[in-house]
mmJSON file of the N, C-alpha and C atoms, coordinates in Angstrom:
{"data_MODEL":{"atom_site":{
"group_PDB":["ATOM","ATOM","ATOM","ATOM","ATOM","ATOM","ATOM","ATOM","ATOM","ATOM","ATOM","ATOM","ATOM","ATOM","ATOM","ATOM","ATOM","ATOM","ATOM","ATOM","ATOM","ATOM","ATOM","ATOM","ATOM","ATOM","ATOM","ATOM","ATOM","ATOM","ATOM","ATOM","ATOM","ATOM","ATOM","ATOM","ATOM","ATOM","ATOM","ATOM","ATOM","ATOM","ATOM","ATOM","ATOM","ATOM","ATOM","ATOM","ATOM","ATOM","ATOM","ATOM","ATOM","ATOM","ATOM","ATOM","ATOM","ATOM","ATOM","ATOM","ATOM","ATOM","ATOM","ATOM","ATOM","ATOM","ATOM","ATOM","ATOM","ATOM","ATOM","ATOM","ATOM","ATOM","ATOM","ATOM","ATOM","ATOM","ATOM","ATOM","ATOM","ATOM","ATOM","ATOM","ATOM","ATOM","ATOM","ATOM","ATOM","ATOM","ATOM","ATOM","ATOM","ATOM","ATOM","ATOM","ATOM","ATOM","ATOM","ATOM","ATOM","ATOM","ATOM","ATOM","ATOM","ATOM","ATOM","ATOM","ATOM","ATOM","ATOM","ATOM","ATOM","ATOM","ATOM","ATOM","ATOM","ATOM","ATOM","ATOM","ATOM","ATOM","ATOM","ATOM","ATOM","ATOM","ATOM","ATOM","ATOM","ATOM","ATOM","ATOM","ATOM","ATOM","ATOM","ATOM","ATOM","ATOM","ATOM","ATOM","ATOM","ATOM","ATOM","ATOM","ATOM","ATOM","ATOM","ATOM","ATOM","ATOM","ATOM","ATOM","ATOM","ATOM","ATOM","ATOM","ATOM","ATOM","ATOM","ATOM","ATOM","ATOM","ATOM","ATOM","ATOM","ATOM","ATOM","ATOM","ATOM","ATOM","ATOM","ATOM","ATOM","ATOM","ATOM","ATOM","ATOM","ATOM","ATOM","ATOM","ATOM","ATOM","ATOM","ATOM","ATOM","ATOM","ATOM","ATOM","ATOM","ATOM","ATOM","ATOM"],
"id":[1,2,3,4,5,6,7,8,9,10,11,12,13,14,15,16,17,18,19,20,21,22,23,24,25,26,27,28,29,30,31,32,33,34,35,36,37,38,39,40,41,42,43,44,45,46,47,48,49,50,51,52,53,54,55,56,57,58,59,60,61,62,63,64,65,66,67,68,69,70,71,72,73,74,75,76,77,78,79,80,81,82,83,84,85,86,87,88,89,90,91,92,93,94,95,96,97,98,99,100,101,102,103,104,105,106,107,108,109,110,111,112,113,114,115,116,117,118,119,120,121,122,123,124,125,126,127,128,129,130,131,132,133,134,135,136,137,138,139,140,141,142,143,144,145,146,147,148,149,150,151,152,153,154,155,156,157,158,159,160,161,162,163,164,165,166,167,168,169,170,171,172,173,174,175,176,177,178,179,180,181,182,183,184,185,186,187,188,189,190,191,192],
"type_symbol":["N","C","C","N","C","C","N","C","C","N","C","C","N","C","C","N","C","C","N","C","C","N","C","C","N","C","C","N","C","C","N","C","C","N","C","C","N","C","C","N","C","C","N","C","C","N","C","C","N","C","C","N","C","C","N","C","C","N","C","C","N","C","C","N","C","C","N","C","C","N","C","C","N","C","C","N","C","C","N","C","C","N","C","C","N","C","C","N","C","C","N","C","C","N","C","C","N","C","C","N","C","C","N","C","C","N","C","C","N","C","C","N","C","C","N","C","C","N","C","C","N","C","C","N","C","C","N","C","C","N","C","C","N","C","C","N","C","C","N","C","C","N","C","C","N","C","C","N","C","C","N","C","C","N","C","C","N","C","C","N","C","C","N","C","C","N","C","C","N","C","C","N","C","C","N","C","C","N","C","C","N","C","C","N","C","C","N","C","C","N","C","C"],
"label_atom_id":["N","CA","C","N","CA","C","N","CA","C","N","CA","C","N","CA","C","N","CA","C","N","CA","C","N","CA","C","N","CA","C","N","CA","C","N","CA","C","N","CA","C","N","CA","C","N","CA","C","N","CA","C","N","CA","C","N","CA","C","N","CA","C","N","CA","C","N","CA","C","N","CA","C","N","CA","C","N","CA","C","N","CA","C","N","CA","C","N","CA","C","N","CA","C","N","CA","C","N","CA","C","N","CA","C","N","CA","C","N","CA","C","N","CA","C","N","CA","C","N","CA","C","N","CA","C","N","CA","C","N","CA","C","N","CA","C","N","CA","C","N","CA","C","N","CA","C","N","CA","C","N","CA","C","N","CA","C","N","CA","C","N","CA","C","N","CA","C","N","CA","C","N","CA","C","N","CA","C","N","CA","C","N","CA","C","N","CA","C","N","CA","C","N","CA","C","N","CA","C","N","CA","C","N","CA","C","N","CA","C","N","CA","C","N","CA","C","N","CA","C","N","CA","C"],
"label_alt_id":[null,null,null,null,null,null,null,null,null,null,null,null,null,null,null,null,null,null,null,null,null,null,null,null,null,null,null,null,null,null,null,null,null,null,null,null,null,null,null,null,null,null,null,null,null,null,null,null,null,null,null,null,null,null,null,null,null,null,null,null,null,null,null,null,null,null,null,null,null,null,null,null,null,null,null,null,null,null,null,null,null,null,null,null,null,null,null,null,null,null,null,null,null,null,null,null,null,null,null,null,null,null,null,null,null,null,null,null,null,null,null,null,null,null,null,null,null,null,null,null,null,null,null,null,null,null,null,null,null,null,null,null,null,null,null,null,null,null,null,null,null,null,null,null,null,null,null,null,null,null,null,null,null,null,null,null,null,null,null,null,null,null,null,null,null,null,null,null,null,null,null,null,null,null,null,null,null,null,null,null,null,null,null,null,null,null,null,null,null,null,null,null],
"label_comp_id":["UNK","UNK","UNK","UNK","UNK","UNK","UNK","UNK","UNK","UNK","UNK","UNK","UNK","UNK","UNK","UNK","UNK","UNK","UNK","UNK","UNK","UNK","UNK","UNK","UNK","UNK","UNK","UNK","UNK","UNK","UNK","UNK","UNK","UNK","UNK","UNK","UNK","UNK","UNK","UNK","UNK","UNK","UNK","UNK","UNK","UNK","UNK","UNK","UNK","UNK","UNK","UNK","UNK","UNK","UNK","UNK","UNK","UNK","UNK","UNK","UNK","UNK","UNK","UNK","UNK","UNK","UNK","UNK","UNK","UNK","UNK","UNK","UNK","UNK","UNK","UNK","UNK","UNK","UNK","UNK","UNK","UNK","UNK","UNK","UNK","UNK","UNK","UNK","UNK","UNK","UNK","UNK","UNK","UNK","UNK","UNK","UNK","UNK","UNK","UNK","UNK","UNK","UNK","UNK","UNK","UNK","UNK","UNK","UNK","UNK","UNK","UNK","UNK","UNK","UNK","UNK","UNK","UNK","UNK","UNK","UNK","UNK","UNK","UNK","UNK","UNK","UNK","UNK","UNK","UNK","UNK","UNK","UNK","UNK","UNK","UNK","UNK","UNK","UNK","UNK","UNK","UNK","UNK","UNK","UNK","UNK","UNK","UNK","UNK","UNK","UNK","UNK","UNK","UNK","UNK","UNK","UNK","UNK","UNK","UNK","UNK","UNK","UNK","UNK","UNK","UNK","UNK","UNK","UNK","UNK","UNK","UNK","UNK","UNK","UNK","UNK","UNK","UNK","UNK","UNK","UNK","UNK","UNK","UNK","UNK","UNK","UNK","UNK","UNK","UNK","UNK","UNK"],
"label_asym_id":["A","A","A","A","A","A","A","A","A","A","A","A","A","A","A","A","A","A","A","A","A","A","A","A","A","A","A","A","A","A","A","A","A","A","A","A","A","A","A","A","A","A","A","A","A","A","A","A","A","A","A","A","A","A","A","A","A","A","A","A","A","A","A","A","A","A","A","A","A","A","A","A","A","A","A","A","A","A","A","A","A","A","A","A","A","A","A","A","A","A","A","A","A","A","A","A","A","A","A","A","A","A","A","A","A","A","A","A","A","A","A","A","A","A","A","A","A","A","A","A","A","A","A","A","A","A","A","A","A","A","A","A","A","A","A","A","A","A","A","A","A","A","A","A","A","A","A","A","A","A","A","A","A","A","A","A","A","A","A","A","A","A","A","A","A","A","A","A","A","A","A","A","A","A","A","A","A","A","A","A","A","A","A","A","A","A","A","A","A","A","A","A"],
"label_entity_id":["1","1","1","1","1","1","1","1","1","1","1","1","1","1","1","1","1","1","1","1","1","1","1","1","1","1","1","1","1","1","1","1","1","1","1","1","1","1","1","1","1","1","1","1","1","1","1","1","1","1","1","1","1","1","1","1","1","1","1","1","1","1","1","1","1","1","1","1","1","1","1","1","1","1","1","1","1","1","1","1","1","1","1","1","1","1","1","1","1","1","1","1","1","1","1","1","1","1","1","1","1","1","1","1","1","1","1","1","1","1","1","1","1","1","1","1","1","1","1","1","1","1","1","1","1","1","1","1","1","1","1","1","1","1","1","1","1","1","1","1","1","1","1","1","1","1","1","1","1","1","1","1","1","1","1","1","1","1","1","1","1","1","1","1","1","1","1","1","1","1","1","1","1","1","1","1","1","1","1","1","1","1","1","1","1","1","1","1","1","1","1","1"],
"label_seq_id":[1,1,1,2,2,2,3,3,3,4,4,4,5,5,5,6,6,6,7,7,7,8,8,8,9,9,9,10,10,10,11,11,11,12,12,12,13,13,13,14,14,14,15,15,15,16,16,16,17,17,17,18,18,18,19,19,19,20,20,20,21,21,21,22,22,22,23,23,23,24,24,24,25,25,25,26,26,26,27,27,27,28,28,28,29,29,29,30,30,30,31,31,31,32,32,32,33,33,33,34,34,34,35,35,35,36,36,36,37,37,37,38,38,38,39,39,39,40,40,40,41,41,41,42,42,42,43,43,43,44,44,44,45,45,45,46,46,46,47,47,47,48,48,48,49,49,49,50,50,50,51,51,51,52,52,52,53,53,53,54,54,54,55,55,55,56,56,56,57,57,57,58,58,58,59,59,59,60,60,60,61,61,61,62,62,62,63,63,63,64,64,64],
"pdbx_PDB_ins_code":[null,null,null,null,null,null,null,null,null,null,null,null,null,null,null,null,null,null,null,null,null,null,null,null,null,null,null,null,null,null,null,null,null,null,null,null,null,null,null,null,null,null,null,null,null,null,null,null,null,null,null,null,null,null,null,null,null,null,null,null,null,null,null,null,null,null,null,null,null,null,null,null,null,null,null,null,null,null,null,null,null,null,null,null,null,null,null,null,null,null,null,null,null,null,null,null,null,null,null,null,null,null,null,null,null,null,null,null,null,null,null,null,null,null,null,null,null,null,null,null,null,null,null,null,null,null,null,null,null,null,null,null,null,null,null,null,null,null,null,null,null,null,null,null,null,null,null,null,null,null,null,null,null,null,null,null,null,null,null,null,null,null,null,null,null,null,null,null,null,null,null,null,null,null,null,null,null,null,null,null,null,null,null,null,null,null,null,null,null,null,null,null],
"Cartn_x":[10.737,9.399,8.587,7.896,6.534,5.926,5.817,5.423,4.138,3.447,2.198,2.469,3.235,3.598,4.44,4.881,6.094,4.762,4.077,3.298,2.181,1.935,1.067,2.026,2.966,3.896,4.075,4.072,4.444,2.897,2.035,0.603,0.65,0.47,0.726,1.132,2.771,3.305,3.281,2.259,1.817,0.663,-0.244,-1.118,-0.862,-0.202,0.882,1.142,1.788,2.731,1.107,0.294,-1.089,-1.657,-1.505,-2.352,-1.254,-0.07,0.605,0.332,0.194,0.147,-1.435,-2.368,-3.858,-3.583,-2.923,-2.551,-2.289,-1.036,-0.485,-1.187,-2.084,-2.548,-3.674,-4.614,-5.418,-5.122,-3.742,-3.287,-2.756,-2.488,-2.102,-3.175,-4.02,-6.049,-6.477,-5.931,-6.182,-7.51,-7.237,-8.526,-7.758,-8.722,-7.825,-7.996,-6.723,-6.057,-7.005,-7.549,-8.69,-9.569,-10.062,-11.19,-10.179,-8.938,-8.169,-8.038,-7.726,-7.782,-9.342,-9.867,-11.286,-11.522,-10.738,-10.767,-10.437,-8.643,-7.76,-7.858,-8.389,-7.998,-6.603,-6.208,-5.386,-5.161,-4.025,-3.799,-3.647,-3.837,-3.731,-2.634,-1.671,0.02,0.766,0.313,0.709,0.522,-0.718,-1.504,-0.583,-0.07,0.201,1.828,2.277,4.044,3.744,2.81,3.359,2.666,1.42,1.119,1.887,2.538,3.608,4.915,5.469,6.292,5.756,4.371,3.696,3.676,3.705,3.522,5.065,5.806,7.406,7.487,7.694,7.961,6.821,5.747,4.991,5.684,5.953,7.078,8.321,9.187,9.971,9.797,8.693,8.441,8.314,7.743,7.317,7.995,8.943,10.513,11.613,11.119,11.943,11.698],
"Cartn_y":[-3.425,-3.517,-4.509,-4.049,-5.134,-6.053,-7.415,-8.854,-8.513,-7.727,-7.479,-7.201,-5.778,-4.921,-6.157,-7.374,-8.121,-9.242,-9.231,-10.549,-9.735,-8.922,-8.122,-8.187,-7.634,-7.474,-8.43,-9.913,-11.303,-11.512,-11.547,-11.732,-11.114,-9.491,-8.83,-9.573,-9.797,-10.352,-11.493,-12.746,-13.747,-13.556,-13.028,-12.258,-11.984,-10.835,-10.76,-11.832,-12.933,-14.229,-14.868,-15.068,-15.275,-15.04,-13.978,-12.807,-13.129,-13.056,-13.61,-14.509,-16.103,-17.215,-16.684,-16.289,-16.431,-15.657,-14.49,-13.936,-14.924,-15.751,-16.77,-17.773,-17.976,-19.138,-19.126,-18.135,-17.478,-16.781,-16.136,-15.886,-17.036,-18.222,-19.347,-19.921,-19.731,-20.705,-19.276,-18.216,-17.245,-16.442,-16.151,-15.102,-14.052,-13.213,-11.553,-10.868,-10.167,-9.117,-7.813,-7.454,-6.896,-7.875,-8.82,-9.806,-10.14,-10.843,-10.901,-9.833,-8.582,-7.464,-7.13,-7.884,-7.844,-8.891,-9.738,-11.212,-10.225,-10.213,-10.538,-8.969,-8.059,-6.585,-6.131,-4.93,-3.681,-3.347,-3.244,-2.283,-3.273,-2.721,-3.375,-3.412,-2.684,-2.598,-3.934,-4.431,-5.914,-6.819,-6.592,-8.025,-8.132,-6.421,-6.514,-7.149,-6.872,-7.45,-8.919,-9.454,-11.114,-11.508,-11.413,-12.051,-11.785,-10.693,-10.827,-11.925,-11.782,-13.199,-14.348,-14.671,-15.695,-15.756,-14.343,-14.82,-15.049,-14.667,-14.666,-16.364,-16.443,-18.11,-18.897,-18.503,-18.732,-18.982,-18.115,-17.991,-18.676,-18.536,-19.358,-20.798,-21.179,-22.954,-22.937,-21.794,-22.282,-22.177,-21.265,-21.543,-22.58,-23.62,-24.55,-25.938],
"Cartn_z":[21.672,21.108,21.942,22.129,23.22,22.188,23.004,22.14,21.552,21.669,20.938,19.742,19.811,18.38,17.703,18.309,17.246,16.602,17.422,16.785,16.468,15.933,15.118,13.51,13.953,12.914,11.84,12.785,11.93,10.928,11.973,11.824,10.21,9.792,8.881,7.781,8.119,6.724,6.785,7.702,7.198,6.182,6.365,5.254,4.552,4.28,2.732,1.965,2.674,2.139,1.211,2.063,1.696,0.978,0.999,-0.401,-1.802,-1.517,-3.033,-3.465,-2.319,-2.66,-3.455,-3.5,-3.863,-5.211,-4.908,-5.939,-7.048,-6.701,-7.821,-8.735,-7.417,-7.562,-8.448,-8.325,-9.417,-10.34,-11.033,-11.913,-12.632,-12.433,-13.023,-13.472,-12.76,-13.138,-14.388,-14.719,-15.867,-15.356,-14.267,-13.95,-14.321,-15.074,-15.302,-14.134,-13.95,-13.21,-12.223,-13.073,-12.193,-10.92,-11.772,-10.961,-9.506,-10.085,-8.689,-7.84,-8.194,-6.87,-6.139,-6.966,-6.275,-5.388,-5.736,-4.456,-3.894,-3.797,-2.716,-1.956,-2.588,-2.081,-2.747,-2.073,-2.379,-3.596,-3.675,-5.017,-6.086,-7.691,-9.068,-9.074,-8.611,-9.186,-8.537,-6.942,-6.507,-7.829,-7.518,-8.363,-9.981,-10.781,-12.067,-11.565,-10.675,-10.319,-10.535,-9.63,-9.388,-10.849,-11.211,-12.685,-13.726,-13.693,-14.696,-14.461,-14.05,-13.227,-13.912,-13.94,-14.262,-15.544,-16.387,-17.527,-17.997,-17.669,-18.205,-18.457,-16.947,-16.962,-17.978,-18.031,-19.422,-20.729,-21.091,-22.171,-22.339,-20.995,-21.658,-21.373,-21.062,-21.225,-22.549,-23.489,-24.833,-25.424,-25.118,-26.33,-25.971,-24.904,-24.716,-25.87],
"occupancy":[1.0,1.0,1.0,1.0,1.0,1.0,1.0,1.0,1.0,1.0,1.0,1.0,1.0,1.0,1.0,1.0,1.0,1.0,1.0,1.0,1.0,1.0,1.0,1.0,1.0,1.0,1.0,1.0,1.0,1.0,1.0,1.0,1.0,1.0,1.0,1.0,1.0,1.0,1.0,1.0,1.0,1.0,1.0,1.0,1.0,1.0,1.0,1.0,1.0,1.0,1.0,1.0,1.0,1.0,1.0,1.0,1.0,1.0,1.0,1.0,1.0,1.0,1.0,1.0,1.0,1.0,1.0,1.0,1.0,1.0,1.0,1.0,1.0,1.0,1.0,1.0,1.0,1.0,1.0,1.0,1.0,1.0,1.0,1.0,1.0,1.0,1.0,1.0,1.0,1.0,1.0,1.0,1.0,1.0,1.0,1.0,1.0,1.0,1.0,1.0,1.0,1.0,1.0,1.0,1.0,1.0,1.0,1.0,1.0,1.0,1.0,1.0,1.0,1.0,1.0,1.0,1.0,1.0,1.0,1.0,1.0,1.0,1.0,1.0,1.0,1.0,1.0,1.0,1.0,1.0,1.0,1.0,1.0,1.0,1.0,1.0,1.0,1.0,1.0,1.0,1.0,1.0,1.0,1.0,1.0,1.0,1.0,1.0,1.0,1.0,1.0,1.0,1.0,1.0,1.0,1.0,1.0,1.0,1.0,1.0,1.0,1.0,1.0,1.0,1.0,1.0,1.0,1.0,1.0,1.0,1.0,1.0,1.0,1.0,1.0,1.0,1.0,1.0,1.0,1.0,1.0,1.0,1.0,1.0,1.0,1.0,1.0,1.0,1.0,1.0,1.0,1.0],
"B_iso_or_equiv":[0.0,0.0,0.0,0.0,0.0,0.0,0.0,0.0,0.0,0.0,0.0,0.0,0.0,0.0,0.0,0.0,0.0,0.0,0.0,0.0,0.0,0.0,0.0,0.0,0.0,0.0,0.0,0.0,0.0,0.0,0.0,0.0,0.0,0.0,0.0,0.0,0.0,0.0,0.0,0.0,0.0,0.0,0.0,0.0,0.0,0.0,0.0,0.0,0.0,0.0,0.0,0.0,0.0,0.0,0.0,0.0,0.0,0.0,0.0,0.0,0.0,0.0,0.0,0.0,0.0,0.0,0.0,0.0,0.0,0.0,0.0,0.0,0.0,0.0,0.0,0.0,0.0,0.0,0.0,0.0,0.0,0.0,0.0,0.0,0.0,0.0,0.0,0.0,0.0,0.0,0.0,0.0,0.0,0.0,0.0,0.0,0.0,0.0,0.0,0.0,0.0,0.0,0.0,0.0,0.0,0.0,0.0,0.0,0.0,0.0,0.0,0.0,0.0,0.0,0.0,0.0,0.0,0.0,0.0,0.0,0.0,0.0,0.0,0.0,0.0,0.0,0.0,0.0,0.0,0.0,0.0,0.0,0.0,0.0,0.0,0.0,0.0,0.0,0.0,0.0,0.0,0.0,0.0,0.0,0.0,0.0,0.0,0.0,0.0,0.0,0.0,0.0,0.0,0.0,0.0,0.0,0.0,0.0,0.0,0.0,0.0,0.0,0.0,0.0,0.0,0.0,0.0,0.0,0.0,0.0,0.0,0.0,0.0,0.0,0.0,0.0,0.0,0.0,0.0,0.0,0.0,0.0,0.0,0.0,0.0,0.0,0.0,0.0,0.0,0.0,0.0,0.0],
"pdbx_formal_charge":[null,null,null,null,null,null,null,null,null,null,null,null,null,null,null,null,null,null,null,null,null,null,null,null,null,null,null,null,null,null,null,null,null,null,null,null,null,null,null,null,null,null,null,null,null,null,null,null,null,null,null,null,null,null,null,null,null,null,null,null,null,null,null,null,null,null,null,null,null,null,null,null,null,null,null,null,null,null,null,null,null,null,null,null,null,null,null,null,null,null,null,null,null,null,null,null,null,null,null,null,null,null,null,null,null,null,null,null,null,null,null,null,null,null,null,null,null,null,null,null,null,null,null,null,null,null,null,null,null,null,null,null,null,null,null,null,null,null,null,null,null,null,null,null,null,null,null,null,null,null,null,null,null,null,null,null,null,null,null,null,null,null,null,null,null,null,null,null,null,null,null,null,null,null,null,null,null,null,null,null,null,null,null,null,null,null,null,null,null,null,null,null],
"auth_seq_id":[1,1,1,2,2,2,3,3,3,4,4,4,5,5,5,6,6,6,7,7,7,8,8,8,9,9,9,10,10,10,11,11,11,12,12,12,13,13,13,14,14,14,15,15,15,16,16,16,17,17,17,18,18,18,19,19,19,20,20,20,21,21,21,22,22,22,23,23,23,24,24,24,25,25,25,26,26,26,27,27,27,28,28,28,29,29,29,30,30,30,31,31,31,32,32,32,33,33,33,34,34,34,35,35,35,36,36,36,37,37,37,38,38,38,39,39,39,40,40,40,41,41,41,42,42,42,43,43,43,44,44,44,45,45,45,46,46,46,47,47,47,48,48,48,49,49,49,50,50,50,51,51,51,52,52,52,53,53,53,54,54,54,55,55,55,56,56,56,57,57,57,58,58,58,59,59,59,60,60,60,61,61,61,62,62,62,63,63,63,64,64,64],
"auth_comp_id":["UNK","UNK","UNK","UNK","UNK","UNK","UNK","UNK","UNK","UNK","UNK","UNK","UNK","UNK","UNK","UNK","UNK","UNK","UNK","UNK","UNK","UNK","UNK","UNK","UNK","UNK","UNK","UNK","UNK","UNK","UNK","UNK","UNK","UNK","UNK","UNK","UNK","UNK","UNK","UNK","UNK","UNK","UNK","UNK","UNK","UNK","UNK","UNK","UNK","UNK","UNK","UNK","UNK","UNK","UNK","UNK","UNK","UNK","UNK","UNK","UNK","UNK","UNK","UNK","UNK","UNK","UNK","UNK","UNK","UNK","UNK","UNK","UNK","UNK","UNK","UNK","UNK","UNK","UNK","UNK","UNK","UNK","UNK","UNK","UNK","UNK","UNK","UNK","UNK","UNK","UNK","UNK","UNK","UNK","UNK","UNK","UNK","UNK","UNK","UNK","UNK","UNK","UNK","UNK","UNK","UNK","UNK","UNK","UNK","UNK","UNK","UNK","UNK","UNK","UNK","UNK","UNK","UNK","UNK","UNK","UNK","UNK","UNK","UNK","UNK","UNK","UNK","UNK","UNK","UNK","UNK","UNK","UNK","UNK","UNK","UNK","UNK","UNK","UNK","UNK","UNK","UNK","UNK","UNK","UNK","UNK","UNK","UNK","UNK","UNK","UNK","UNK","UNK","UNK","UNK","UNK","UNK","UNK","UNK","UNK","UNK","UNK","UNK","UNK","UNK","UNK","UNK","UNK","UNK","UNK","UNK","UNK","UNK","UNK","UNK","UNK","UNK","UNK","UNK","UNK","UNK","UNK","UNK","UNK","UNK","UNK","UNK","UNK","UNK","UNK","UNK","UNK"],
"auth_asym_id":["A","A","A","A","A","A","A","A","A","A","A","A","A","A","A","A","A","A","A","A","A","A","A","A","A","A","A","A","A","A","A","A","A","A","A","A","A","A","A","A","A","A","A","A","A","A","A","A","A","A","A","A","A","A","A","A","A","A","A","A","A","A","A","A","A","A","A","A","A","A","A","A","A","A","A","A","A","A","A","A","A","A","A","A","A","A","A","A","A","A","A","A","A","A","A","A","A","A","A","A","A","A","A","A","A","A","A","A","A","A","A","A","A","A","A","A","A","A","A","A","A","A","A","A","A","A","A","A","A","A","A","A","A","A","A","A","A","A","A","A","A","A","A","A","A","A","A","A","A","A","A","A","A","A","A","A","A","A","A","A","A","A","A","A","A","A","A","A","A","A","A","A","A","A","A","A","A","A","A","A","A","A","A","A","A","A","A","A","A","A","A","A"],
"auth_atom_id":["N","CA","C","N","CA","C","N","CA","C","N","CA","C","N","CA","C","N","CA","C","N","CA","C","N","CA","C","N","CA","C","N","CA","C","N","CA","C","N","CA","C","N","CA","C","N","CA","C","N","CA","C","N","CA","C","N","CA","C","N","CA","C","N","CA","C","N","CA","C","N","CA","C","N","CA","C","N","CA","C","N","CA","C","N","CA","C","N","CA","C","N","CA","C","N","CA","C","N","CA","C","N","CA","C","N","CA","C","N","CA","C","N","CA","C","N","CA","C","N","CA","C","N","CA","C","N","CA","C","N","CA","C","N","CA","C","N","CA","C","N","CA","C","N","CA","C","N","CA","C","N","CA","C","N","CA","C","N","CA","C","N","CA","C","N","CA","C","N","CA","C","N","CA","C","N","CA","C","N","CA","C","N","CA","C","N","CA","C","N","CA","C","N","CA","C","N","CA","C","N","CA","C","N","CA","C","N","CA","C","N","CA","C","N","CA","C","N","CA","C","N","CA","C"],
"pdbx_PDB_model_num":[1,1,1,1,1,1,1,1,1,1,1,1,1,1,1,1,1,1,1,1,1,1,1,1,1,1,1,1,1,1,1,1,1,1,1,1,1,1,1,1,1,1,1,1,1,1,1,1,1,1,1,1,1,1,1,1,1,1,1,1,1,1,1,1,1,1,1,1,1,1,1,1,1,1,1,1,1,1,1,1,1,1,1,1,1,1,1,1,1,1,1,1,1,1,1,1,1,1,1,1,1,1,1,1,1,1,1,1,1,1,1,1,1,1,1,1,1,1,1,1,1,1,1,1,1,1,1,1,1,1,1,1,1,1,1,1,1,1,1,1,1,1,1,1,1,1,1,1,1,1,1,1,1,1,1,1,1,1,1,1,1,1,1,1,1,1,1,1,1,1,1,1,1,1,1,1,1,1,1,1,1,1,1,1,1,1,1,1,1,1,1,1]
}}}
């Protein structure tokens, strides 16, 4: 694979890594789910994976 196509590649799923962290990070500050795919872009079904995550661990802080 030629160093272009590899550091395109990384480039990519540094963005990704990015887009979750924003993802997270504004699902924890309680912006609803829609408004965030309107920040960050792509699909609702990302955005519904990681905020759920968020809310779990939600929960069980409160039954601790």
């Amino acid at each position: 694979m030629p160093k272009s196509q590899k550091g395109q590649g990384e480039s990519n799923d540094f963005i990704k890594v990015l887009k979750d962290i924003l993802i997270t990070q504004l699902g924890m500050a309680g912006v609803p789910q829609l408004r965030i795919r309107e920040i960050v872009g792509g699909d609702i079904g990302r955005v519904n994976r990681i905020v759920k995550h968020l809310k779990n661990a939600r929960r069980g802080r409160e039954d601790r």
